[in-house]
C-alpha positions, 0 to 999 in steps of 0.5 A: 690948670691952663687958664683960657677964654670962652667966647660966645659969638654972633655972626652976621652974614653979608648981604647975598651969602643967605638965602631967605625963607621959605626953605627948611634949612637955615646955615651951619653952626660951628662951635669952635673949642681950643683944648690944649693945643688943638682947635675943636669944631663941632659942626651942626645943621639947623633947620626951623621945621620940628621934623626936618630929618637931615638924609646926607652932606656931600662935597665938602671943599675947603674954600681957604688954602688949597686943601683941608688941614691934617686931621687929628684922630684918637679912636680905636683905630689908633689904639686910643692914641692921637695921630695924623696918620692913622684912625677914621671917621666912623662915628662908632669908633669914637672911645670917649665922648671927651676924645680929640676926635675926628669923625663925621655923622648923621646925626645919632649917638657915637661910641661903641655899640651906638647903632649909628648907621653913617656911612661914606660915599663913593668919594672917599677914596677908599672904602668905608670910613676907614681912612685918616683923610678926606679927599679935597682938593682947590678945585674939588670937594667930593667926600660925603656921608649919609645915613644907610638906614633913614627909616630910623631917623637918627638925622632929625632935628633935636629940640635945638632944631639942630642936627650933628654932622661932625666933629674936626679936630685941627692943631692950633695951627690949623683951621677948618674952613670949607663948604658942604652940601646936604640933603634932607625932608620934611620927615613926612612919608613921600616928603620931596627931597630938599638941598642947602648948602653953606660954610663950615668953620672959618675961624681966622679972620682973614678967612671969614672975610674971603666969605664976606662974613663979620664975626662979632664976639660977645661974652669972655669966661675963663676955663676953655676957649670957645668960639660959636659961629652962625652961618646962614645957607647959601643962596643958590 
């Protein structure tokens, strides 16, 4: 078996790039993963209220080269096979909970039959969430997802106080490194709609530095190489 490391780490935030309290929402967590060869983000929103229940995440925008990287997908669209040329970004399409996988979600369980109830925007490009790529450009970050039923609450927080907005999957040449936007509440009836925005991925060194950002890396283990990355939201 491929030995590799584990990392556990800290990231610390410029001054500026956070925004301070009283708001909900406190950045994006990514956990990085490299399985064979390939990089694995597993992105997260985190919030600080027991009952902030994440609506939607919109315009997302690689901020690091000009465009978001090809996507591996390995789901039922692709025959269980992995590829940059066909599959989706439906969470229910996922075959396996260790698939290398690229999906988004609000939340809620993935697979088959898991009742989640993501869906895409208009921005797309094409319908539904049945298409390899999310459109993004230098200048523009137009796709997002939000969840069709949020009387079913499948974005609120866990007891992690974090809630499950996708999975990237990259190869080990490629990195995630871009903005996103989302929207959320209180979870109460009639709660106003409130909005954050922050970084997601950015593992390179060189891209962290173009968000003013220091990763500080900790513990080292053997097995699989991970990388946890604490991005507060953005001020503005």
């Amino acid at each position: 078996m491929q030995q590799a490391l584990k990392f556990t780490c800290l990231s610390i935030a410029s001054a500026g790039i956070c925004r301070a309290a009283p708001a909900s929402f406190t950045g994006f967590v990514t956990e990085m993963t490299t399985v064979s060869t390939n990089h694995v983000f597993r992105v997260f929103a985190s919030f600080d209220g027991e009952n902030d229940t994440l609506l939607s995440a919109f315009q997302i925008h690689a901020f690091y080269g000009t465009t978001l990287p090809l996507f591996l997908h390995n789901d039922a669209l692709t025959g269980g096979g992995a590829t940059t040329l066909a599959g989706g970004w439906s969470p229910v399409f996922l075959l396996s909970a260790n698939a290398l996988d690229s999906f988004v979600t609000i939340g809620g369980s993935t697979g088959f039959a898991s009742g989640n109830t993501t869906s895409a925007d208009a921005g797309w490009g094409a319908p539904g969430l049945n298409q390899v790529q999310i459109p993004d450009g230098a200048n523009t970050g137009v796709a997002g997802w939000f969840n069709s039923n949020p009387a079913n609450l499948q974005g609120r927080v866990t007891e992690t106080g974090r809630v499950f907005l996708g999975q990237f999957v990259v190869p080990n040449y490629g990195f995630l490194c871009a903005t996103l936007q989302v929207s959320y509440d209180d979870g109460t009836a009639g709660a106003p709609l409130e909005f954050g925005s922050g970084i997601i991925g950015c593992p390179a060194p060189g891209a962290v530095s173009v968000a003013g950002l220091a990763l500080v890396f900790c513990r080292r283990r053997r097995r699989e190489s991970s990388v946890v990355m604490h991005f507060g939201a953005i001020d503005g």
